[in-house]
N, CA, C and O of each residue as an XYZ file, in Angstrom:
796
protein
N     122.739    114.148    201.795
C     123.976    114.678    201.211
C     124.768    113.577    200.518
O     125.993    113.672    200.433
N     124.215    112.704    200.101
C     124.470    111.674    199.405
C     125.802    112.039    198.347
O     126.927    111.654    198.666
N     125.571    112.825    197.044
C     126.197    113.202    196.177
C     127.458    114.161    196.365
O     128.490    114.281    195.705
N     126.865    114.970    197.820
C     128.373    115.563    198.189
C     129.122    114.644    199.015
O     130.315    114.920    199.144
N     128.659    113.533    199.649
C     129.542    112.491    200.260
C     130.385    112.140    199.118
O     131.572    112.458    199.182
N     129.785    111.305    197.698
C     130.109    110.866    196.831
C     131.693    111.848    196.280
O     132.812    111.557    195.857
N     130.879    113.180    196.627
C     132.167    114.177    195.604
C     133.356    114.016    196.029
O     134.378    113.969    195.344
N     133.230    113.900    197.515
C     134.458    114.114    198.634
C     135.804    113.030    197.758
O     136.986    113.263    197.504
N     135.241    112.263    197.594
C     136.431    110.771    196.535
C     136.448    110.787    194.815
O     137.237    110.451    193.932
N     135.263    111.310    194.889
C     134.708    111.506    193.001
C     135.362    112.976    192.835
O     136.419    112.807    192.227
N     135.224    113.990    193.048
C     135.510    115.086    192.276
C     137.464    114.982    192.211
O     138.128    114.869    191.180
N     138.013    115.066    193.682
C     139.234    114.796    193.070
C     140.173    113.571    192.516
O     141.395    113.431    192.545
N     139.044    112.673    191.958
C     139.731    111.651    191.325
C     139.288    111.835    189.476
O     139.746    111.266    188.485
N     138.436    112.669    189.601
C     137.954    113.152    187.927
C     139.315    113.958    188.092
O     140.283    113.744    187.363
N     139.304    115.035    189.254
C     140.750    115.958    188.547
C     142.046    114.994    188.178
O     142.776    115.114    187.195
N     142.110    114.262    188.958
C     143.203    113.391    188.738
C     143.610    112.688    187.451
O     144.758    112.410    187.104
N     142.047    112.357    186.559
C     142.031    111.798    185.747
C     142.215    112.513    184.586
O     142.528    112.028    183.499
N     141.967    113.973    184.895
C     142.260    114.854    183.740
C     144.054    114.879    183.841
O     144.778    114.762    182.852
N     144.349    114.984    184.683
C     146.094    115.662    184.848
C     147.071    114.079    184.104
O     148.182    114.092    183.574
N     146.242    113.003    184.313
C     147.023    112.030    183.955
C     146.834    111.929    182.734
O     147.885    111.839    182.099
N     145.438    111.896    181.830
C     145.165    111.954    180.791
C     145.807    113.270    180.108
O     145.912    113.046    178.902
N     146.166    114.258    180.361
C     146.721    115.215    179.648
C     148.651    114.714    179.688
O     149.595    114.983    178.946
N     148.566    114.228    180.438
C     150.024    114.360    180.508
C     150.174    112.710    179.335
O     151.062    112.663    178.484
N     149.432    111.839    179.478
C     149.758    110.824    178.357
C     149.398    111.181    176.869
O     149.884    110.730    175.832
N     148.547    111.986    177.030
C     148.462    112.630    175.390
C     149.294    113.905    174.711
O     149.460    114.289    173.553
N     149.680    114.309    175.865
C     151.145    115.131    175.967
C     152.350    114.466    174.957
O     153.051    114.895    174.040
N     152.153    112.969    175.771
C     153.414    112.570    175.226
C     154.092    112.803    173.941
O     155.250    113.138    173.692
N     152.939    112.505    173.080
C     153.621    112.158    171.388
C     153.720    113.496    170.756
O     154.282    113.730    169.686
N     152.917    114.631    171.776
C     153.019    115.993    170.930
C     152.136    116.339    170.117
O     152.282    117.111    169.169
N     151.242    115.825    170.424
C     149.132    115.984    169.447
C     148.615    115.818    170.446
O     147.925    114.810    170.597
N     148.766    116.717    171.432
C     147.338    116.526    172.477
C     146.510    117.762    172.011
O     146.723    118.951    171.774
N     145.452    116.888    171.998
C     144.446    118.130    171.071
C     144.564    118.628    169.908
O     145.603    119.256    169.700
N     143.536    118.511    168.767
C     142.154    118.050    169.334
C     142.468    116.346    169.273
O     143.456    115.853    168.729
N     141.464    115.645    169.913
C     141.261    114.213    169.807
C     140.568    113.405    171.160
O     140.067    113.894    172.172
N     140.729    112.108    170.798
C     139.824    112.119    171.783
C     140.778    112.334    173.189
O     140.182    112.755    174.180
N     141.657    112.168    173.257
C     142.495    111.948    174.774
C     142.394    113.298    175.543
O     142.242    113.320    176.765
N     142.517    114.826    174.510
C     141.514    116.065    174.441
C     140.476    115.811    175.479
O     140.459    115.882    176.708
N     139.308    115.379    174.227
C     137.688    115.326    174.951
C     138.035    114.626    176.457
O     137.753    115.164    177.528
N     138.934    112.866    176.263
C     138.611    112.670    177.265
C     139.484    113.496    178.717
O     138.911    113.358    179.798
N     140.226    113.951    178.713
C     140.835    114.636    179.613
C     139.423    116.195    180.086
O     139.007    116.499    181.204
N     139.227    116.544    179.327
C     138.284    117.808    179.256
C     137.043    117.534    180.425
O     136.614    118.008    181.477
N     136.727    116.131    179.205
C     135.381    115.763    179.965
C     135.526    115.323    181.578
O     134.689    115.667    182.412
N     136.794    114.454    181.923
C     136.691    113.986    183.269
C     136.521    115.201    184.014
O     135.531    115.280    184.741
N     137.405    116.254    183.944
C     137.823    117.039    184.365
C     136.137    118.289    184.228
O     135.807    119.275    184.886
N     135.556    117.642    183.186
C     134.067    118.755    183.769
C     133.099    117.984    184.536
O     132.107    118.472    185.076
N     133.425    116.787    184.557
C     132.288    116.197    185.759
C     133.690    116.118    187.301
O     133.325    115.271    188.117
N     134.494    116.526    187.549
C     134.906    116.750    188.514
C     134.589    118.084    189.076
O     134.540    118.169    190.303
N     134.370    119.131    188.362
C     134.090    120.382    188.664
C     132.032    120.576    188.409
O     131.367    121.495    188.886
N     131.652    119.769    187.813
C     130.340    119.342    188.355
C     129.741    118.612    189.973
O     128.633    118.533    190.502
N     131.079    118.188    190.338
C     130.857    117.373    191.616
C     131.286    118.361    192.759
O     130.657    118.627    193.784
N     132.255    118.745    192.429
C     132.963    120.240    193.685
C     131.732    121.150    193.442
O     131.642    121.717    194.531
N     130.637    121.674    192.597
C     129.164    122.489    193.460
C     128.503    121.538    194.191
O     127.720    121.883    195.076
N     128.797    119.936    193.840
C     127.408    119.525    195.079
C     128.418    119.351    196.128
O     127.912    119.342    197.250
N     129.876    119.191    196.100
C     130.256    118.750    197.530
C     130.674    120.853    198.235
O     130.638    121.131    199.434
N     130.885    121.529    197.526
C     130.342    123.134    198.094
C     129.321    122.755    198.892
O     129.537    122.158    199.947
N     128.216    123.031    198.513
C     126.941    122.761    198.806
C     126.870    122.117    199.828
O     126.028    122.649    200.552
N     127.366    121.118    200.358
C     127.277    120.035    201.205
C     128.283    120.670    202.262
O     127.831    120.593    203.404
N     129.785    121.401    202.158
C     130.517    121.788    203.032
C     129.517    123.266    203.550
O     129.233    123.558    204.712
N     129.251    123.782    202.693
C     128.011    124.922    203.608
C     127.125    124.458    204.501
O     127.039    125.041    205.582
N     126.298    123.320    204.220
C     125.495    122.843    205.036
C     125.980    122.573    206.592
O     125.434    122.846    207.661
N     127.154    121.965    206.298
C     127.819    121.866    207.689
C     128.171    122.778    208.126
O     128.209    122.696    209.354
N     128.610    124.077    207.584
C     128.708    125.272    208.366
C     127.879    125.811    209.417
O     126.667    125.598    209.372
N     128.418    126.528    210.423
C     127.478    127.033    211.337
C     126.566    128.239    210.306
O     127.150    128.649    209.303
N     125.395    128.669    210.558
C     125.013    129.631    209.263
C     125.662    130.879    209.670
O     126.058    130.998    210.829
N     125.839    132.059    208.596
C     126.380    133.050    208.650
C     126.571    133.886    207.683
O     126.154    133.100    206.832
N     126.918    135.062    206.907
C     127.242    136.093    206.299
C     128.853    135.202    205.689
O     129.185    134.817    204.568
N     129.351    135.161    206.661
C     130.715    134.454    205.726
C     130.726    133.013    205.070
O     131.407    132.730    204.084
N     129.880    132.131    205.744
C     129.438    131.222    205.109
C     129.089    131.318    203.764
O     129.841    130.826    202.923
N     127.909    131.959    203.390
C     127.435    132.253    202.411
C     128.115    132.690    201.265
O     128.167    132.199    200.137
N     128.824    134.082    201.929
C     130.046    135.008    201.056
C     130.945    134.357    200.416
O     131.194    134.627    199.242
N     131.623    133.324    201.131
C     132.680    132.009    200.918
C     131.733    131.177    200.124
O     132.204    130.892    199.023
N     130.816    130.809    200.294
C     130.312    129.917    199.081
C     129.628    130.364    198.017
O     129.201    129.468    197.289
N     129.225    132.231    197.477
C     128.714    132.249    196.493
C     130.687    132.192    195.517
O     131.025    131.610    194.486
N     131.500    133.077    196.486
C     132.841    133.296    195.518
C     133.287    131.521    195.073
O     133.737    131.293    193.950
N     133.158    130.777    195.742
C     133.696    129.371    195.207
C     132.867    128.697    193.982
O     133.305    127.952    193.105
N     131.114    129.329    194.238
C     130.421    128.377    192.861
C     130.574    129.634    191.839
O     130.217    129.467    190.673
N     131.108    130.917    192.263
C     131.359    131.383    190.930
C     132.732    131.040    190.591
O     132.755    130.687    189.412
N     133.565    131.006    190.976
C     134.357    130.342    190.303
C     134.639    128.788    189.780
O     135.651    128.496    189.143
N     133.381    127.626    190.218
C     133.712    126.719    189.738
C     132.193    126.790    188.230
O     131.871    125.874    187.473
N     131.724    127.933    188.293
C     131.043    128.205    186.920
C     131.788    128.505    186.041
O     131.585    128.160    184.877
N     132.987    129.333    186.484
C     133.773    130.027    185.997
C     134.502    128.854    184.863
O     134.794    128.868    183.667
N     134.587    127.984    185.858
C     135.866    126.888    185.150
C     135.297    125.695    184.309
O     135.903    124.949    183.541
N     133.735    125.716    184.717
C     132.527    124.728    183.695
C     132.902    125.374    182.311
O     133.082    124.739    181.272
N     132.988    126.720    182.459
C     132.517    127.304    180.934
C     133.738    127.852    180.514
O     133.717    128.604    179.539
N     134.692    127.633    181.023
C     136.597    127.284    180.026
C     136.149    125.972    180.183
O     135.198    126.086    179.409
N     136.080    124.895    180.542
C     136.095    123.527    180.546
C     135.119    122.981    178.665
O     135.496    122.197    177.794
N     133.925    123.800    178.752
C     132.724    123.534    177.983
C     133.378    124.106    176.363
O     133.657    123.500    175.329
N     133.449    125.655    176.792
C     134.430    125.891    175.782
C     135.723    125.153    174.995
O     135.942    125.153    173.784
N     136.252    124.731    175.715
C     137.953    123.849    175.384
C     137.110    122.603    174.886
O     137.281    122.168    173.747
N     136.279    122.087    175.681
C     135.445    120.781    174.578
C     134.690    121.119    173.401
O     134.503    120.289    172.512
N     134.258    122.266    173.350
C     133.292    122.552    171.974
C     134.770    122.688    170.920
O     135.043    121.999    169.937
N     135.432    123.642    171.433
C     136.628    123.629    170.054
C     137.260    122.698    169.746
O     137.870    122.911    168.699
N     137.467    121.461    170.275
C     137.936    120.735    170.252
C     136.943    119.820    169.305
O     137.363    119.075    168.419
N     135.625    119.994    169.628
C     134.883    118.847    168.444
C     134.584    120.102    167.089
O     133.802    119.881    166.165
N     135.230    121.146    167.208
C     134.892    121.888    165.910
C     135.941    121.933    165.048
O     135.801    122.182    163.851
N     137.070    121.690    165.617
C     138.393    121.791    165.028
C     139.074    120.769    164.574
O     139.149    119.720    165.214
N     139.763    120.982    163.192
C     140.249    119.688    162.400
C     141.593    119.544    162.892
O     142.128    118.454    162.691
N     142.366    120.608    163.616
C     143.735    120.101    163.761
C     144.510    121.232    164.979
O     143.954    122.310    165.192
N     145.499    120.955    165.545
C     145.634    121.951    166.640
C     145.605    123.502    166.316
O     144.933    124.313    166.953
N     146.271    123.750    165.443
C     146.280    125.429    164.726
C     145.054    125.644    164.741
O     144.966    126.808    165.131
N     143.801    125.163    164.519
C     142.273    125.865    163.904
C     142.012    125.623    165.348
O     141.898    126.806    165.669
N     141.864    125.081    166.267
C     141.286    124.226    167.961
C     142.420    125.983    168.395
O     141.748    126.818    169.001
N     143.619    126.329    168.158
C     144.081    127.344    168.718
C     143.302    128.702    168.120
O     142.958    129.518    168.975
N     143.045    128.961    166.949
C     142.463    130.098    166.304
C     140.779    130.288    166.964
O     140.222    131.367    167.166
N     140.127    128.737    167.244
C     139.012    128.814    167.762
C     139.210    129.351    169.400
O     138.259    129.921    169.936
N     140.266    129.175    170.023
C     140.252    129.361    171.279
C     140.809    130.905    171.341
O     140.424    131.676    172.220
N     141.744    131.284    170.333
C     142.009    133.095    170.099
C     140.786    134.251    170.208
O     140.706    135.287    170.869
N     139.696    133.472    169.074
C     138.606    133.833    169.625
C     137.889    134.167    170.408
O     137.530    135.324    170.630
N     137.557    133.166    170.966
C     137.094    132.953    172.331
C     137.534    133.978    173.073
O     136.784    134.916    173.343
N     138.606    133.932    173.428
C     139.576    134.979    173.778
C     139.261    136.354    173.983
O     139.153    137.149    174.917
N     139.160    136.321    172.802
C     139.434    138.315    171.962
C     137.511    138.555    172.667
O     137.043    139.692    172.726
N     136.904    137.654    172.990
C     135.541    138.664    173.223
C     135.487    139.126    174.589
O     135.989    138.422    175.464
N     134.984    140.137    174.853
C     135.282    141.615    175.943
C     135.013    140.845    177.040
O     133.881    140.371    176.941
N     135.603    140.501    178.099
C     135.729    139.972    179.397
C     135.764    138.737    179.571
O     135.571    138.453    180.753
N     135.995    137.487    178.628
C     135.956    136.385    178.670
C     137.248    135.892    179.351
O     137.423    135.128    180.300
N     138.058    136.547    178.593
C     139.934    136.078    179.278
C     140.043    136.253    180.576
O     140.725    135.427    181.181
N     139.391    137.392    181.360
C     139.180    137.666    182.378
C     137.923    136.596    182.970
O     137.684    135.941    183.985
N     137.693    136.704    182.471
C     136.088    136.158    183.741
C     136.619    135.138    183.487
O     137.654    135.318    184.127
N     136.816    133.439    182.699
C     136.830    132.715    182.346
C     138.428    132.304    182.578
O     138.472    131.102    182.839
N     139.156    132.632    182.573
C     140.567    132.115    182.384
C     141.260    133.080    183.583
O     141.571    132.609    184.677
N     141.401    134.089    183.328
C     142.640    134.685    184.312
C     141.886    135.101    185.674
O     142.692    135.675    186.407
N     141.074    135.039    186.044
C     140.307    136.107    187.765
C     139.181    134.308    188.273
O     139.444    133.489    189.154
N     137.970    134.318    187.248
C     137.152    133.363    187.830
C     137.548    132.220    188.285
O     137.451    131.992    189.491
N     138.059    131.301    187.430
C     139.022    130.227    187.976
C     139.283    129.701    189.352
O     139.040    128.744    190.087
N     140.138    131.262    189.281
C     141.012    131.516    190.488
C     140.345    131.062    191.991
O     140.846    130.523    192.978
N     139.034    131.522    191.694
C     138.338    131.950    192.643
C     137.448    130.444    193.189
O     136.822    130.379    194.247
N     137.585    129.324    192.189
C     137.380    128.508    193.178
C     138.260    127.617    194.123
O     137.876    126.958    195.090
N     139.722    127.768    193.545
C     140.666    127.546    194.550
C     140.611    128.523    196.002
O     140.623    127.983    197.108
N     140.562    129.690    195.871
C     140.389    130.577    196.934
C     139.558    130.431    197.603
O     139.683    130.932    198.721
N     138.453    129.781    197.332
C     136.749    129.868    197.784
C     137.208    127.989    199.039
O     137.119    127.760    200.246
N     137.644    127.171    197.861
C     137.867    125.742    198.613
C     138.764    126.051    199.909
O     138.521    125.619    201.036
N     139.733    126.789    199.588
C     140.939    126.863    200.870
C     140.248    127.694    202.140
O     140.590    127.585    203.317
N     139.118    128.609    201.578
C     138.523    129.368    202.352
C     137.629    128.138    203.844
O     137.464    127.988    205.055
N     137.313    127.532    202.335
C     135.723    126.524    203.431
C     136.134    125.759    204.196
O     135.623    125.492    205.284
N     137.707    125.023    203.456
C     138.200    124.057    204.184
C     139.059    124.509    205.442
O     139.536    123.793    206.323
N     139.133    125.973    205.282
C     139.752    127.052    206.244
C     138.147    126.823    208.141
O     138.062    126.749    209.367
N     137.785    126.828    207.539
C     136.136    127.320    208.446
C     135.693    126.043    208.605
O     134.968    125.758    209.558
N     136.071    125.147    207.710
C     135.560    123.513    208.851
C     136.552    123.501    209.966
O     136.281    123.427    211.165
N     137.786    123.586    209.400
C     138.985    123.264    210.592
C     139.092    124.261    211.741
O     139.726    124.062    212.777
N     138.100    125.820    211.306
C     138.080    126.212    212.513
C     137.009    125.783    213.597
O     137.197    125.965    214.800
N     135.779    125.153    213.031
C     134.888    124.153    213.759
C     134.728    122.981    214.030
O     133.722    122.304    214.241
N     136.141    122.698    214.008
C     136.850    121.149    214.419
C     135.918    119.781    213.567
O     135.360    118.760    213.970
N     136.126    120.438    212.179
C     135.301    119.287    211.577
C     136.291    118.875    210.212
O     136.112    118.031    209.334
N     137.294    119.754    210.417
C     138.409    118.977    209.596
C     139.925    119.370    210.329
O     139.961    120.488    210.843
N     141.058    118.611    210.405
C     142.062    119.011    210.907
C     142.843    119.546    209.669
O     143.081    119.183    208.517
N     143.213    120.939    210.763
C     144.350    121.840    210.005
C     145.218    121.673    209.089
O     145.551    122.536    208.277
N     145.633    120.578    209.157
C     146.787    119.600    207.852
C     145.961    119.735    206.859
O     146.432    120.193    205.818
N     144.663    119.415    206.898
C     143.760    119.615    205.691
C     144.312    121.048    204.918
O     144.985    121.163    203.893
N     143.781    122.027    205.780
C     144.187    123.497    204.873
C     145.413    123.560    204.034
O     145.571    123.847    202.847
N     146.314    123.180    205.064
C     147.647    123.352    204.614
C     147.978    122.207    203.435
O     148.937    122.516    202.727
N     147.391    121.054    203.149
C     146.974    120.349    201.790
C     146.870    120.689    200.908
O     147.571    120.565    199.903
N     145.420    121.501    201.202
C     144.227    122.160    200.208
C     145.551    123.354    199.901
O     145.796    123.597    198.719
N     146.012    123.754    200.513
C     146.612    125.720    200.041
C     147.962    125.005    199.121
O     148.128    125.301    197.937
N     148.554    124.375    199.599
C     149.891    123.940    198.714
C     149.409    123.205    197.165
O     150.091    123.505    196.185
N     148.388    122.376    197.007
C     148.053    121.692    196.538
C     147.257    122.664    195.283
O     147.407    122.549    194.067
N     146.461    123.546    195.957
C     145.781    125.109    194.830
C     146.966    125.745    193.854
O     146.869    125.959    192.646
N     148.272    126.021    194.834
C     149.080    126.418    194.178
C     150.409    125.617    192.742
O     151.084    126.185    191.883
N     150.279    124.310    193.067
C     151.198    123.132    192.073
C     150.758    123.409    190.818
O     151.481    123.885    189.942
N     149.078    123.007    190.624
C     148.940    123.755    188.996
C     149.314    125.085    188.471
O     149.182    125.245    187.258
N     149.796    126.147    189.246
C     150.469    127.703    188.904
C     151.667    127.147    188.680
O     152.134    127.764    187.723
N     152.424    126.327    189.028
C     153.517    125.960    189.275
C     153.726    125.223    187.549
O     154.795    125.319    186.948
N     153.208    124.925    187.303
C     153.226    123.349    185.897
C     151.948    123.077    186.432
O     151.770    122.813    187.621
N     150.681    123.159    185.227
C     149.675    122.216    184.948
C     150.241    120.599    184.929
O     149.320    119.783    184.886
N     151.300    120.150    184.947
C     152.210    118.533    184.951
C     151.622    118.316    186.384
O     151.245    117.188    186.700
N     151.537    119.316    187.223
C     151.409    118.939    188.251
C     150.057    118.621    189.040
O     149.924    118.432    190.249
N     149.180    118.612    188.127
C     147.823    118.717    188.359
C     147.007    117.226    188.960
O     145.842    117.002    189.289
N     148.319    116.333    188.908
C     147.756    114.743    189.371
C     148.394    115.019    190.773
O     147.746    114.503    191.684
N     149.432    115.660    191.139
C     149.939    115.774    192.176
C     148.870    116.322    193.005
O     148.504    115.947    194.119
N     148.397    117.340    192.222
C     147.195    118.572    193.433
C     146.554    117.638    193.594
O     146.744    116.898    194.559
N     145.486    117.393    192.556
C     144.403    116.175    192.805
C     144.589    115.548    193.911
O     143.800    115.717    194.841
N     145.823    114.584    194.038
C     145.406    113.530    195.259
C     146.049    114.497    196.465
O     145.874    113.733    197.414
N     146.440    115.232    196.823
C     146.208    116.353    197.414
C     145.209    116.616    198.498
O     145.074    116.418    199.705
N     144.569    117.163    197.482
C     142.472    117.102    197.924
C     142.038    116.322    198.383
O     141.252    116.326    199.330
N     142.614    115.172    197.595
C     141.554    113.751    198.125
C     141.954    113.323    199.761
O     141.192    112.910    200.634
N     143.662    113.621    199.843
C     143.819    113.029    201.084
C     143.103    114.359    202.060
O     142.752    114.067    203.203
N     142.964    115.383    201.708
C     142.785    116.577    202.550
C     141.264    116.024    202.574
O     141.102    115.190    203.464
N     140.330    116.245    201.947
C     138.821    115.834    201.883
C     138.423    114.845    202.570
O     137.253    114.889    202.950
N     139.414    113.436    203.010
C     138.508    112.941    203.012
C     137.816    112.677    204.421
O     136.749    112.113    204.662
N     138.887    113.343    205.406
C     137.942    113.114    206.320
C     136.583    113.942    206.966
O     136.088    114.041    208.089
N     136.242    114.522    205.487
C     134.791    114.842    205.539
C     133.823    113.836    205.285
O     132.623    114.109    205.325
N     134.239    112.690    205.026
C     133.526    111.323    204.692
C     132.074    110.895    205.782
O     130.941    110.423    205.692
N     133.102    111.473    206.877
C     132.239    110.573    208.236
C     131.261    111.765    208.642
O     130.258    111.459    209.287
N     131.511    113.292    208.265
C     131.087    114.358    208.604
C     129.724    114.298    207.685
O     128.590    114.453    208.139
N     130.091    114.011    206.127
C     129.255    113.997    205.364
C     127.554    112.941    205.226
O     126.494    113.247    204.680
N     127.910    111.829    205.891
C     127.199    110.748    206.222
C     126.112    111.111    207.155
O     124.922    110.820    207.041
N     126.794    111.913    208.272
C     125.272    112.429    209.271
C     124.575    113.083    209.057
O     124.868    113.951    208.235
N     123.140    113.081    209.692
C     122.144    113.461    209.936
C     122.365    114.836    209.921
O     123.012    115.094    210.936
N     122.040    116.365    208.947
C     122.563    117.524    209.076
C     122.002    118.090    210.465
O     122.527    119.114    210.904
N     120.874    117.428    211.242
C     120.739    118.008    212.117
C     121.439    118.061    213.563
O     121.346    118.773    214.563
N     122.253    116.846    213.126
C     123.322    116.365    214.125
C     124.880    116.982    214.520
O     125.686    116.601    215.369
N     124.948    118.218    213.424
C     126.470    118.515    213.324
C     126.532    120.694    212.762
O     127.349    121.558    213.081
N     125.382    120.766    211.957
C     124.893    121.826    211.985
C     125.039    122.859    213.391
O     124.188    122.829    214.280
N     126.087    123.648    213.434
C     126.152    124.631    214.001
C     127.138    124.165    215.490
O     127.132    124.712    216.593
N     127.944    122.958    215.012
C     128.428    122.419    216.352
C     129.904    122.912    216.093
O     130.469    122.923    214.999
N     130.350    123.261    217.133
C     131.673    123.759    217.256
C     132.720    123.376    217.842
O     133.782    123.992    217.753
N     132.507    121.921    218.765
C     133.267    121.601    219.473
C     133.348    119.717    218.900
O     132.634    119.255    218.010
N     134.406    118.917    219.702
C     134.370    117.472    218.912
C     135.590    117.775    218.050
O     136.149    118.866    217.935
N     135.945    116.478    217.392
C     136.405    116.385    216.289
C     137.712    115.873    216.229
O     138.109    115.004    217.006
N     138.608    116.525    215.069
C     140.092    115.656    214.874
C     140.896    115.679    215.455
O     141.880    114.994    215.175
C-alpha cells in the first residue's frame, strides 16, 4: 500500500496547492486561461488521482462488508466525477485564447444533457460524502480517532462556503489523515478485520 501511504500527505497537499495557486492568480483578475490556470488545475488532478489509491487503501483496512464496498464505489464515483470537471477545465483552458471563449467553452460543456449534473452539481459531491463516510468507519474500528471525522466533515463543507477556502480544507485532511500513516505501513494481514486497539 505504498502509494496510498504516499496519498495520505500527497493528495491533500496537491489540494492545497490548487487553493493557493488559484487564489494567487486570483489576484490581478486573469486567472484563467494561463498557466497559473493549468497549474492550479493540474495539481489539483493529481491530488484527486491520489484520493482513488488512498480510497483503495482505506477499504483494504476495512473489516469486509456490503457497506464497505457501497461507501467505496459512491466515493470513486465521485472522485471520477471530479477527474472529468478537473480534465475538462484543463482542456478549455489550452483551447481558449482569453477568459470569455475558456467561459463559452465551459457553457458548452454545460448545456450537454447530464453533464452539469453528473460532473459539477451531484458527482462531486459525492466524494466528499463518500471520504467523511470511510473516515466515519475507520474511527468506528478504532483505526482513526473521532476528531478525524469531525475534521474531515467541517473541512468538506469550507469549499461550499468560498472556494478561498479550499487551502483551509486541504490542511484539514492532512491533519485528519494522517494518522493513517502508521495504519497504512502494515502488513494488510495484520490489521484487516481488527476492531479493537488504537487512538
Amino acid at each position: 500500500m505504498g502509494i496510498a501511504r504516499l496519498a495520505v500527505v500527497a493528495a491533500p497537499l496537491c489540494m492545497l496547492a490548487y487553493g493557493v495557486i488559484r487564489l494567487i492568480g486570483r489576484m490581478d483578475g486573469t486567472y484563467g486561461p494561463g498557466v497559473d490556470w493549468q497549474a492550479a488545475h493540474l495539481a489539483n488532478l493529481a491530488g484527486l488521482t491520489l484520493f482513488v489509491f488512498l480510497v483503495f487503501g482505506i477499504r483494504r483496512l476495512l473489516t469486509p462488508g456490503p457497506g464497505r464496498d457501497a461507501v467505496t464505489i459512491v466515493t470513486l464515483v465521485g472522485a471520477a466525477a471530479s477527474i472529468v470537471q478537473f480534465v475538462a477545465d484543463i482542456v478549455e483552458g489550452l483551447l481558449a485564447a482569453d477568459k470569455a471563449e475558456m467561459r463559452e467553452l465551459s457553457r458548452q460543456f454545460h448545456a450537454l444533457p447530464g453533464v452539469d449534473l453528473a460532473f459539477y452539481q451531484v458527482g462531486p459531491q459525492l466524494l466528499y460524502v463518500g471520504m467523511i463516510a470511510l473516515i466515519a468507519m475507520l474511527a468506528h474500528e478504532h483505526k482513526l480517532p473521532w476528531w478525524s471525522v469531525a475534521v474531515v466533515l467541517v473541512s468538506s463543507f469550507l469549499p461550499l462556503v468560498t472556494l478561498d477556502l479550499i487551502p483551509v480544507s486541504a490542511a484539514g485532511y492532512l491533519v485528519a489523515l494522517i494518522p493513517l500513516w502508521r495504519w497504512l505501513e502494515r502488513p494488510v494481514s495484520t490489521h484487516v478485520g481488527v476492531t479493537t486497539g488504537g487512538m
